[in-house]
C-alpha positions as CSV (number, residue, x, y, z in Angstrom):
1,X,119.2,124.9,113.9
2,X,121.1,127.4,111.1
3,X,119.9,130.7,112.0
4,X,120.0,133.7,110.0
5,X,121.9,135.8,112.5
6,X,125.1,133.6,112.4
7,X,125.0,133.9,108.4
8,X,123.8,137.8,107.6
9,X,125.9,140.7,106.7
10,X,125.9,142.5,109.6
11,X,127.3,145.6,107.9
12,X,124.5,147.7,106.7
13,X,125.3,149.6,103.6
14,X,122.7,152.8,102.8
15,X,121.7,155.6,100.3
16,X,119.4,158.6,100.4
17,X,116.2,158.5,97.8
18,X,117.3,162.0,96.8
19,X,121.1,160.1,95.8
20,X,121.7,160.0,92.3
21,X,121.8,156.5,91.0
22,X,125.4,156.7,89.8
23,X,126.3,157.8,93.0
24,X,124.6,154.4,94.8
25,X,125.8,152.0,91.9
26,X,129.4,153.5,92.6
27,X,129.0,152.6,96.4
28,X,127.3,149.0,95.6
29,X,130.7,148.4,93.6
30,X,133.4,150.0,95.8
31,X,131.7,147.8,98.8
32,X,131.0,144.6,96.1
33,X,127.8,144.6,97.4
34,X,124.9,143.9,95.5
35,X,122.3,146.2,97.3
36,X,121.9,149.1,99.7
37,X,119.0,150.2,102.0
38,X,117.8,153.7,101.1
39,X,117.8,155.6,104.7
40,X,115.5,159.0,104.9
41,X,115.2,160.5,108.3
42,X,117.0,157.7,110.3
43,X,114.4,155.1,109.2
44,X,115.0,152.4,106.2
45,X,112.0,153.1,103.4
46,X,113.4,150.7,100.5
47,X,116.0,149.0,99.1
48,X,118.1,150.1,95.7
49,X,119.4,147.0,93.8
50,X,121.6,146.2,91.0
51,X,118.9,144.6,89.4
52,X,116.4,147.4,90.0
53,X,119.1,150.2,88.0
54,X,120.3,147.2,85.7
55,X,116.9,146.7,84.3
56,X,115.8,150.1,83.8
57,X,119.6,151.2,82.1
58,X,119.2,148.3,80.0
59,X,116.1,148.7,78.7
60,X,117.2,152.6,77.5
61,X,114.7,154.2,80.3
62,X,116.9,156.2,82.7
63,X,120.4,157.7,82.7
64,X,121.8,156.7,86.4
65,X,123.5,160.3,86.3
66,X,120.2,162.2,86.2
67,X,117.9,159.9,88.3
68,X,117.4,159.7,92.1
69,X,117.5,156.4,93.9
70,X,113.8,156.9,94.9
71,X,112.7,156.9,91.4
72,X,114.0,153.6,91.2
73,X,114.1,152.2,94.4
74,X,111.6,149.1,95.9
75,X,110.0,149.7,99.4
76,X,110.7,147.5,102.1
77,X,107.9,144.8,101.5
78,X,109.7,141.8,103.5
79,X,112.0,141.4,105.9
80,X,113.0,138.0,108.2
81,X,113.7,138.1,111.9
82,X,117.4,137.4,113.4
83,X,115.7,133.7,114.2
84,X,114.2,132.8,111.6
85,X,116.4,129.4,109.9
86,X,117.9,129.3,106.7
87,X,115.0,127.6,105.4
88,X,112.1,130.1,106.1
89,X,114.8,132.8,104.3
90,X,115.1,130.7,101.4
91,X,111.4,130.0,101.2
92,X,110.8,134.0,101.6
93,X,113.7,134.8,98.4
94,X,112.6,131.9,96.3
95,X,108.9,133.0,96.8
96,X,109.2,136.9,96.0
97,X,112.0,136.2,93.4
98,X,114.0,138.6,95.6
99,X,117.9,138.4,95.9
100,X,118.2,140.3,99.6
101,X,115.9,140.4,102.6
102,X,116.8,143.1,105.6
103,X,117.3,141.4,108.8
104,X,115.2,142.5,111.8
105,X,115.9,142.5,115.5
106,X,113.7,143.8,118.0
107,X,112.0,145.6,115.4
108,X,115.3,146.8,113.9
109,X,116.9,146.0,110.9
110,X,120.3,144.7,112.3
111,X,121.7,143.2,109.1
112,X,121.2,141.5,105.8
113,X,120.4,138.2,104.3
114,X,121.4,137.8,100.5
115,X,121.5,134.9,98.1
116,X,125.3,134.7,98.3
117,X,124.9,134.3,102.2
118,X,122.6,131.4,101.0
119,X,125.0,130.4,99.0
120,X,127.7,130.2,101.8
121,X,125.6,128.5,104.0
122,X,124.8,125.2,101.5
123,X,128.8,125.3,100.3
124,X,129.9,124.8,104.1
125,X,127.1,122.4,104.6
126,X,128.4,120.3,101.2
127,X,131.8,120.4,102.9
128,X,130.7,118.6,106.4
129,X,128.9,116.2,104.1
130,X,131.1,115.6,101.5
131,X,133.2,112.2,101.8
């Protein structure tokens, strides 16, 4: 059984709410990551994505060097446990059109679980397969 722990990021990358969006985007890029957990107080409240600042710049409704990340941000809705397969995680993203899902351990978020990590996964799995 694949399980989610032996395919997450184990780095966890953050931002305040109060950060200016630039100021997250700028991390996002200089780590090549594609999300960061927004941290206030020591606990995790949301998640800040390119898609959630890419939408909104896009559309002509914020300037990233005047709005906070909690403006913008999602709140944590779902998360996976360190357990849980590679199936159950892609049923979660493909269900809630999400592209990253904080990975919990003992009722901590230890990690993360992205598309690309999906990704990973199904390449190496085509690799044993392929003949």
């Amino acid at each position: 059984m694949n399980r989610i722990g032996d395919y997450m990021s184990k780095t966890l990358y953050s931002t305040s709410p109060d950060a200016l969006a630039h100021e997250a985007i700028n991390k996002m890029y200089e780590n090549k990551i594609g999300a960061l957990l927004v941290e206030s107080n020591g606990d995790y409240t949301g998640i800040f994505t390119k898609t959630d600042w890419m939408v909104l710049v896009l559309k002509g409704e914020c300037d990233p060097k005047a709005i906070k990340v909690s403006t913008i941000m999602t709140k944590l809705k779902y998360t996976i446990d360190i357990n849980q397969t590679i199936s159950e995680a892609s049923s979660i993203i493909e269900s809630n059109k999400i592209r990253h899902v904080p990975v919990m351990e003992n009722g901590k978020i230890v990690g993360m679980f992205s598309v690309k990590d999906l990704e990973k996964y199904y390449l190496e799995l085509h690799k044993k397969t392929d003949f």
